[in-house]
C-alpha positions in Angstrom: 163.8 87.4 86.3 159.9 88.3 86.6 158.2 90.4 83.5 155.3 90.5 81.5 157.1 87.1 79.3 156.8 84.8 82.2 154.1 82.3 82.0 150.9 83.4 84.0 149.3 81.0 86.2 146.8 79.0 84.9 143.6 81.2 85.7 141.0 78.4 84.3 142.3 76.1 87.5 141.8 78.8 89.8 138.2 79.2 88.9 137.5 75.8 88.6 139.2 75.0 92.1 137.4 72.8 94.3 137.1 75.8 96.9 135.1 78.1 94.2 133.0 74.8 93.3 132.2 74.9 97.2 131.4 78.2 97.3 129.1 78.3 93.9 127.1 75.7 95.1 126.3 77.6 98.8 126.0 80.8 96.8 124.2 79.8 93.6 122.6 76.8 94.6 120.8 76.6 91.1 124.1 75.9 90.0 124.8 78.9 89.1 121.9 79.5 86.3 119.0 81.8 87.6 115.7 80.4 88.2 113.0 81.3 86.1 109.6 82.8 87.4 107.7 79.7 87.3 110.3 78.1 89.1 110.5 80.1 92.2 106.9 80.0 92.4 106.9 76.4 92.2 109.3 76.3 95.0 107.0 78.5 97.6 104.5 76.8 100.0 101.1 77.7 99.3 100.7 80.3 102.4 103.6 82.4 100.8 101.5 82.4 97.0 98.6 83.3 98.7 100.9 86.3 101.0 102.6 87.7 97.4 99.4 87.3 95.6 97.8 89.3 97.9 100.5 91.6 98.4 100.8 92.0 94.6 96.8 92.9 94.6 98.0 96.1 96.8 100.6 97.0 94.7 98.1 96.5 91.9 95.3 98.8 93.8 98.1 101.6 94.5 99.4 101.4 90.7 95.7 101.7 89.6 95.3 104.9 92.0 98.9 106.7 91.1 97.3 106.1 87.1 94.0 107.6 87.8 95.7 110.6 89.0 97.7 110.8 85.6 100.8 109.8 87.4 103.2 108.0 85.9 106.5 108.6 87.7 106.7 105.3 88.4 107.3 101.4 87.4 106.8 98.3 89.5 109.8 98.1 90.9 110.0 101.4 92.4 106.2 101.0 93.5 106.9 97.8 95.2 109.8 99.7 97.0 108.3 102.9 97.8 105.5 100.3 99.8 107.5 98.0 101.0 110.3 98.9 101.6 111.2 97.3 104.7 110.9 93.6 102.4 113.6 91.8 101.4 115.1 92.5 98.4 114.3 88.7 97.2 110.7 89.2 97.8 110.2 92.5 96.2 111.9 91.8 92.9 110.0 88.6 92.6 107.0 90.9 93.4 107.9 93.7 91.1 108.6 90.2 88.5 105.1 88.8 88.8 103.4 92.0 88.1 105.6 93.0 85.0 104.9 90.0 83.7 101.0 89.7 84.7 100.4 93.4 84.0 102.8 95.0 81.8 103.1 98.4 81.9 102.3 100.7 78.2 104.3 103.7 79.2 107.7 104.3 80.2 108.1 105.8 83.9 109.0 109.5 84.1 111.5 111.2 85.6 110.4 113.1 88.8 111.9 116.6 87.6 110.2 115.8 83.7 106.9 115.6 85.2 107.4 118.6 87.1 108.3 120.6 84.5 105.3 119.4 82.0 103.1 120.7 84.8 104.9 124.3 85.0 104.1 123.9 81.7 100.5 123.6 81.8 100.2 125.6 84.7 99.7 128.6 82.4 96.2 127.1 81.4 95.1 126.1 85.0 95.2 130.0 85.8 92.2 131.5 87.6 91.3 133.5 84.7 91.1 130.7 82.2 88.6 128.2 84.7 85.1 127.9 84.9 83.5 129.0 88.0 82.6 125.9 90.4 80.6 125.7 93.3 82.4 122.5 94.4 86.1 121.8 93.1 87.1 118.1 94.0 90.8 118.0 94.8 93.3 115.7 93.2 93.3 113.1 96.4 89.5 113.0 96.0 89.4 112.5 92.4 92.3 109.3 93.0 90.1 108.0 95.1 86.9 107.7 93.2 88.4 106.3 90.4 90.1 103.8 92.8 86.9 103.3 93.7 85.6 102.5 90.3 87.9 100.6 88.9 87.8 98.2 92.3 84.3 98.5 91.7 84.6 96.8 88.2 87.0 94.5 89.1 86.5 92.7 91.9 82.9 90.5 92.4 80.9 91.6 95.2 80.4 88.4 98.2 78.3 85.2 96.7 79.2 82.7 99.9 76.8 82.0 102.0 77.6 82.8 105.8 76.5 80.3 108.7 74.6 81.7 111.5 76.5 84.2 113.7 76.0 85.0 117.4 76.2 88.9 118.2 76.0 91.0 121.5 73.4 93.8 122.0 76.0 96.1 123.6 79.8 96.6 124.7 78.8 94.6 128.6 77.1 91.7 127.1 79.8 91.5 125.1 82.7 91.5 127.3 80.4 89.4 129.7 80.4 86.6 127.5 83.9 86.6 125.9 86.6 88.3 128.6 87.0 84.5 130.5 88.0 82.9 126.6 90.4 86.2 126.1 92.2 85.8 129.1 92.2 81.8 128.7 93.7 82.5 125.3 96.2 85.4 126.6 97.5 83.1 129.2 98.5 81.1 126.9 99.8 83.3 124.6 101.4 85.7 127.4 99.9 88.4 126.4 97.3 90.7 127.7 93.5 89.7 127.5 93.3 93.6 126.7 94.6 93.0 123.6 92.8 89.9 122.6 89.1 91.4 123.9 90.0 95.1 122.2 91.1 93.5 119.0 87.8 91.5 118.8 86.0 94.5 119.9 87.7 97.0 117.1 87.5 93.9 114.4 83.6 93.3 115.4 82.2 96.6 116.4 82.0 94.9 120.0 80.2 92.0 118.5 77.4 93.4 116.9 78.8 93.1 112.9 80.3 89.4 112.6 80.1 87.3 110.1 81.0 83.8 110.1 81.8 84.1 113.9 84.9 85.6 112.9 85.8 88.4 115.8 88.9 88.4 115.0 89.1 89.6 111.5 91.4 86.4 110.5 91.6 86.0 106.3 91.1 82.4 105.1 94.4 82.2 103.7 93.6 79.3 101.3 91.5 77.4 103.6 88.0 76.0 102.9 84.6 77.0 104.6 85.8 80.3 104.3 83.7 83.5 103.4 83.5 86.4 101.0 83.3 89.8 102.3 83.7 93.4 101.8 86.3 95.0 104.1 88.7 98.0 104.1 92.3 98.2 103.9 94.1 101.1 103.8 96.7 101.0 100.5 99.0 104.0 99.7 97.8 105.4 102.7 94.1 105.9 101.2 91.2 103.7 102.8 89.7 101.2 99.8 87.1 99.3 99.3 88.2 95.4 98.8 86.4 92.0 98.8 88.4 89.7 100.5 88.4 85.9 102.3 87.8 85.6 105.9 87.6 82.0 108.1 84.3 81.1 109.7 84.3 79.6 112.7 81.8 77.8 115.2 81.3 79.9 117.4 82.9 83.4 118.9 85.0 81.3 121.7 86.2 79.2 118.7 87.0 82.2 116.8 89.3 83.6 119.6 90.8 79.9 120.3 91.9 80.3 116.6 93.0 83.4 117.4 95.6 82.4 119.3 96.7 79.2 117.3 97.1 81.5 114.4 99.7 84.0 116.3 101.6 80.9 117.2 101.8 79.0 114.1 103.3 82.7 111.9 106.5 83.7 112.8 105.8 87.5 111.9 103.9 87.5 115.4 106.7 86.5 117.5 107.8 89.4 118.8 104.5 90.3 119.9 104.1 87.0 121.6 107.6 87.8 123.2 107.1 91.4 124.3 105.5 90.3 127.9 102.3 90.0 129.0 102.5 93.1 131.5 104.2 95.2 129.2 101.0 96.3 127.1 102.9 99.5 125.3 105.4 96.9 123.6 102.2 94.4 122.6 101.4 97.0 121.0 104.0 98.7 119.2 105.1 94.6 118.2 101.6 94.0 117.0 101.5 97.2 114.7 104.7 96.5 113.2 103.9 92.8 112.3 101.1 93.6 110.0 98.1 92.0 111.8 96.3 95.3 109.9 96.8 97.4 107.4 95.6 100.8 109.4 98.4 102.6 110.8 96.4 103.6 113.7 95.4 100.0 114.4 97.6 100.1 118.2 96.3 103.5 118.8 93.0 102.4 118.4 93.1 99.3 120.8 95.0 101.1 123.7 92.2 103.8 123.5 89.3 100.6 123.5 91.9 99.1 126.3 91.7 102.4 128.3 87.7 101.9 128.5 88.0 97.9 129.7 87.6 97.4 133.1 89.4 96.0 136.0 91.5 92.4 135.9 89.1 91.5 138.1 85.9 91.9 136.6 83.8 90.2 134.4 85.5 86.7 135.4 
């Protein structure tokens, strides 16, 4: 008869059983032992240290920002989720890994509700009666993003490459004049719409008339050489900041729109844009905003409304 005397099976077998071996070795392909930082670092490509690096400089930025503003609610791993959320969990704890490690916090994050209840605290003192008149009384998002601004300021270098000559257009119709025949060259090719291609250069270039390096596209270096310095915008935390950042150069503006296009098709983030159908312009669109091309969240509002002003298929060919 059965009961708790009567010899158990041998557990060690079972776990050393060829079919948990199996599965170890597709679920823990390390073996089982985690791999350190330097190790999964080691193993990405240099595009993807170049995307978390840069990625990690935002978080940075935003961290800076939430500080200025005496918040400290936060840590990195809850800052790299509250940004980027839609990540994969992988990526954002090696993210949240690298700065922790890089940058280590000196305070320990507080509580939501604790915060809020420090401030109640002080409120007493921020009373009418106990300020000093002002004529001007900057508010809290203004005062985040000055020192933002400072700190950016101090930290990153302004430009010191030297640009090579860059053609520009005296207004919107010598503009599309001279680049609507590469746009729909590249499009076709792409299957998208030449819209798209000649109001992204127009938004990225101010219709031609502020390019550097022939770059009409505003296309980051992304490790490669000849590349160029410059100070740009991109929009972190949902404030607008000043950066310095490295953009290709290019030949000319047809080669910068040719490279255009073999950049879409060689990053896999763009593939539902490239698949959305060249007549369907609204799902372009929405596919191009939600790949990350830019950082504005207004970036497809602000091409269908340059898109609007383009004329005719027809024209300009």
């Amino acid at each position: 008869m059965a009961g708790i005397m009567q010899p158990q099976p041998n557990r060690t077998a079972t776990i050393n059983s060829p079919l948990l071996e199996q599965l170890r070795e597709i679920l823990s392909p390390t073996g089982g032992s985690p791999r350190t930082l330097e190790e999964r670092l080691a193993a990405m490509s240099e595009a993807e240290l170049q995307s978390i690096m840069q990625t990690a400089k935002f978080v940075q930025m935003a961290m800076q920002m939430k500080l200025a503003a005496n918040d400290r609610t936060m840590g990195w791993v809850d800052l790299v989720q509250s940004m980027y959320g839609g990540m994969g969990i992988d990526r954002r704890s090696l993210l949240a890994e690298i700065l922790e490690e890089t940058n280590p916090l000196d305070f320990v994050p507080q509580p939501k509700q604790q915060r809020e209840a420090q401030q109640d605290a002080l409120g007493l003192y921020q009373r009418p009666e106990h300020q000093m008149p002002s004529q001007s009384e900057p508010t809290a998002d203004d005062a985040s993003a000055s020192a933002l601004e400072a700190v950016l300021a101090g930290a990153i270098p302004e430009p010191r490459s030297t640009p090579q000559r860059s053609t520009t257009y005296a207004n919107k119709d010598e503009f599309l004049a001279a680049l609507t025949p590469v746009a729909k060259e590249v499009a076709a090719n792409l299957g998208i719409s030449h819209k798209i291609v000649l109001a992204q250069a127009a938004l990225e270039s101010g219709w031609g008339s502020k390019v550097q390096g022939n770059n009409l596209m505003g296309i980051k270096s992304h490790g490669e050489k000849n590349s160029l310095d410059v100070v740009t915008h991109e929009i972190v935390n949902g404030k607008k900041v000043k950066i310095t950042d490295s953009f290709r150069q290019y030949d000319s503006p047809e080669d910068s729109i040719r490279g255009y296009g073999a950049f879409l098709q060689a990053n896999s983030r763009y593939k539902h844009f490239l698949r959305a159908g060249a007549e369907n312009e609204d799902a372009q669109l929405s596919a191009l905003q939600s790949s990350g091309y830019a950082t504005d969240t207004k970036y497809a509002f602000k091409l269908r409304n340059i898109m609007d002003g383009l004329p005719d298929e027809d024209a300009n060919t």
